[in-house]
N, C-alpha and C positions, 0 to 999 in steps of 0.2 A: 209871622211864622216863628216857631220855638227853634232853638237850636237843634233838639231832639229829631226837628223833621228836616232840618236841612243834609245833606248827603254830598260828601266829598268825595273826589278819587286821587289818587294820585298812584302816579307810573314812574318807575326805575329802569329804562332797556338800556341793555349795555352789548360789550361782546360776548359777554355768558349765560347771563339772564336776562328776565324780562320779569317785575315782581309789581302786583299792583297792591292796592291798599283801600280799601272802602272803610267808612267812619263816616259817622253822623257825628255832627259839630259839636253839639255835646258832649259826646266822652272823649271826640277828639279834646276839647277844652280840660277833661277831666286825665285826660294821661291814659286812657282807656284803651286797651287792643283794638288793631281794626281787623277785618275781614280780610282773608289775604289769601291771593292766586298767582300763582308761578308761572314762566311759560320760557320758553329758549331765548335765543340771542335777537338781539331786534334793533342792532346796527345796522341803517339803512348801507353804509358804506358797504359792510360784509354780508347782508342776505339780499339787500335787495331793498324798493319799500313795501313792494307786493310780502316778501318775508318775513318785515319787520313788522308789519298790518297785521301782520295772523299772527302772529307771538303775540302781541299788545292785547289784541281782543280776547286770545285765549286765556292771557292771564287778569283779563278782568269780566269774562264772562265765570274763571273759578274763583274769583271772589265773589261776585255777585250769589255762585252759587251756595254760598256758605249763609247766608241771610235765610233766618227761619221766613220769613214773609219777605220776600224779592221788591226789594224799589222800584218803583216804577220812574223815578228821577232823582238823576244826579245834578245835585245844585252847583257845582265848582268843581273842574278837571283840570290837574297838570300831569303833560305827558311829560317827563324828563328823559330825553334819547339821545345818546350820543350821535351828535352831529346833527339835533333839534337846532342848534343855532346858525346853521347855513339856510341861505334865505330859501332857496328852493327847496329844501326837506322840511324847512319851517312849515309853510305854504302847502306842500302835500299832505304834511299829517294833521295841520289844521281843516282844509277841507275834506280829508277821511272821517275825521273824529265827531265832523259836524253831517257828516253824511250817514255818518253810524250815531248821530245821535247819542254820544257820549254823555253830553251832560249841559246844562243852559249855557255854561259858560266855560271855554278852553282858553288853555294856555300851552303855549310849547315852547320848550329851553332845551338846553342842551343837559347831561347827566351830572356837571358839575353846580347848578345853583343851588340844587335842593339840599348838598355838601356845603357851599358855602352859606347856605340856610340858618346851620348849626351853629354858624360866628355870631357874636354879638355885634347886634346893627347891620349882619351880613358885609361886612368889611373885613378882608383880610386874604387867605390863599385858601384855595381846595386845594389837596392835592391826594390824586388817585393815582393808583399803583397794582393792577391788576390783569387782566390778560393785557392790557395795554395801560400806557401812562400819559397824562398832562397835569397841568398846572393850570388853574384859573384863579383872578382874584381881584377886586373889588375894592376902592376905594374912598375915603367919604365923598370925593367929587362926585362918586359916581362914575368917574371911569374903570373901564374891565380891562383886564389883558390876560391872555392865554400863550402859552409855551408848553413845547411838546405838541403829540398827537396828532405826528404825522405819518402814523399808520407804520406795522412791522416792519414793512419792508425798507422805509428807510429813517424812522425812530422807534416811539416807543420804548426809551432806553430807562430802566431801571425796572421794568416791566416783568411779569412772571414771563409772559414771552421771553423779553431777552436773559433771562439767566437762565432759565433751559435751553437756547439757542450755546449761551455762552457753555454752561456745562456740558450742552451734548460734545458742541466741538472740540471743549479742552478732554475728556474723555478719547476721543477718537485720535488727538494727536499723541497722546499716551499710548494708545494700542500701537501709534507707527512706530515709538520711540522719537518723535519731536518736543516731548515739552514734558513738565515735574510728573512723579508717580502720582496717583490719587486715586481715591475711592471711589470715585465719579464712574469709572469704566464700570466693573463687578455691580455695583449698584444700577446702573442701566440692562447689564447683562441679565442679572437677575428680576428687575421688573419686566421685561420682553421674554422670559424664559428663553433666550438665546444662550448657545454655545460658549460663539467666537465674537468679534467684533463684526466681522463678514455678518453675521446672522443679525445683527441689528438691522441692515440697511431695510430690507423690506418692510420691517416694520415703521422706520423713522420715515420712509419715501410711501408710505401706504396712501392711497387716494383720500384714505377714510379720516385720516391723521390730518384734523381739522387743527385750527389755527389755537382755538383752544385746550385742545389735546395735548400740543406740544406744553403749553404754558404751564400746564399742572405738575410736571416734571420741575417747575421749580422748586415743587415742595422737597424732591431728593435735593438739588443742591443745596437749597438753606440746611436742611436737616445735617448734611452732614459736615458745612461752614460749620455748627453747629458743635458738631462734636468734633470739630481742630483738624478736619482736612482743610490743607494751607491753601492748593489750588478753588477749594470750594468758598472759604473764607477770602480769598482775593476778588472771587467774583460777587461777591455779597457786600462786601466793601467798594466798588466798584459802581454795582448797582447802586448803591449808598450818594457815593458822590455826583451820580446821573440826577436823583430825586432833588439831591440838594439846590443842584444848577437850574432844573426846573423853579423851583421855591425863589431860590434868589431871582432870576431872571424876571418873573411877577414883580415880585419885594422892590426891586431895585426901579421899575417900568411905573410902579405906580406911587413908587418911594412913598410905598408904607413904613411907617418905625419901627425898626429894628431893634426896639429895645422890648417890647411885647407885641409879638407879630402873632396872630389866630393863624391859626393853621389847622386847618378840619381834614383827616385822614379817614383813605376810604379804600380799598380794593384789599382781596384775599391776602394780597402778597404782603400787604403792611401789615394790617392788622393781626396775622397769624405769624407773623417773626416779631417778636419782641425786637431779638436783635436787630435787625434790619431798621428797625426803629429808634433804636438806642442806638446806632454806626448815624443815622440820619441825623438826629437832634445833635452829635458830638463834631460833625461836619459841618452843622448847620452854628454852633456856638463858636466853630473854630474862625467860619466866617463872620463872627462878631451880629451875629443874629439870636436874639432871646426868643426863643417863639414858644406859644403858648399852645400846645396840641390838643386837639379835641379828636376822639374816635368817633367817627360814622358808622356802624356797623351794618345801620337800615338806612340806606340814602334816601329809600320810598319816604321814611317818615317826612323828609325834606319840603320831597314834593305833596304831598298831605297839608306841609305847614302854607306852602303857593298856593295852591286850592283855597285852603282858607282864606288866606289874604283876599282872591277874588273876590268872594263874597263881601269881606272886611270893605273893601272898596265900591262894591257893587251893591249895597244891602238891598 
């Protein structure tokens, strides 16, 4: 069989989307676009697996739909889901995947291998920074270890969650007069079309004001860290050294070298702040860490390259 006919998938769910990728091996081998279908959040932790099921298929039933002549098989599937590497969400979505007839061959990992994918020899850190955050990373023994991502409520710290958490509330202590002026208030004021400070709450307590809702509010505090609000820039600074500690915590666990440590970035919040990124890398040298960044911008393409590998291993 040519590579032409063979047909990969690979899957990205996370807590905001859910992004698949169909390619044939071929032009995967050739750097070639693949087919690509979007779908919601598909965090078994946050919708469920029953919600995370229907994300998954709807974003690779619209890829599938973008195929002038529709495959009738998929040779190599990786699903990559946040929180694929807990044994019992393993075990569900590989018996879903094979029930739905996903493809001859599945695999399932959690949303950071197909990140550390991008490392040379796949050795080094992922590190994701998006509505939520952790750290995973891979050694030449082959041992893994992960830090972070233990969920909002009590980490995910350096996360677009927590710096809208941190700026809603340093905001709020400003309207009482407990803490520095900052543009954080007026700036929330004015995206809610709210009055007073009183007129936010409904909207910040709204039922609807899902977990990622809150998080995209990060973009006001970096924006305006950004333009030299001190309160905003402390907390982006902050977040800065939450990312770091992630990083080292890996680095240190699986005492990779510090002297060119890979380090694969991946979620909204990093990749859309320079700065944040540049507070990270100056954090991360202060701790006498040389790392070598690589951006992730399409984690899917990751899971494409796992796909492949099955095949590679299974011809």
């Amino acid at each position: 069989m040519s590579d032409s006919e063979i047909w990969l998938l690979g899957v990205d769910g996370g807590g905001s989307k859910t992004e698949a990728w169909l390619i044939n091996r071929e032009d995967y081998l050739r750097g070639l676009p693949a087919f690509q279908g979007l779908a919601g959040p598909s965090n078994p932790r946050a919708v469920g697996i029953d919600g995370a099921t229907r994300q998954i298929l709807k974003a690779i039933e619209a890829a599938h739909s973008q195929v002038a002549s529709r495959t009738n098989e998929v040779h190599a599937a990786c699903l990559a889901i946040a929180g694929g590497d807990r044994v019992d969400i393993q075990k569900q979505l590989d018996q879903w995947a094979r029930e739905q007839c996903l493809a001859s061959r599945v695999t399932v990992c959690n949303d950071a291998e197909p990140i550390l994918a991008r490392t040379p020899r796949r050795i080094g850190v992922a590190l994701i920074a998006g509505t939520g955050s952790f750290a995973y990373g891979r050694n030449e023994q082959g041992d893994v270890h992960r830090a972070g991502g233990w969920g909002f409520r009590f980490g995910d710290e350096g996360s677009g969650y927590a710096i809208a958490v941190a700026g809603i509330t340093a905001a709020l202590r400003f309207a009482d007069g407990r803490s520095d002026a900052t543009q954080l208030l007026p700036a929330l004021l004015d995206h809610f079309g709210a009055a007073t400070p009183r007129e936010l709450l409904p909207h910040l307590y709204d039922s609807r004001m899902e977990r990622e809702s809150i998080a995209r509010l990060s973009e006001l505090v970096l924006n305006l860290a950004q333009a030299g609000d001190a309160v905003a820039l402390q907390i982006r600074h902050r977040a800065a050294t939450e990312l770091c500690q992630l990083v080292l915590a890996v680095q240190q666990t699986l005492q990779l070298p510090a002297n060119s440590l890979p380090v694969a970035i991946a979620g909204g919040v990093l990749l859309h702040s320079p700065e944040l990124k540049g507070d990270l890398i100056e954090k991360l040298t202060t701790a006498n860490v040389a790392c070598d960044l690589i951006s992730v911008p399409h984690p899917v393409a990751g899971a494409v390259t796992l796909a492949s590998d099955l095949v590679a291993a299974h011809p």
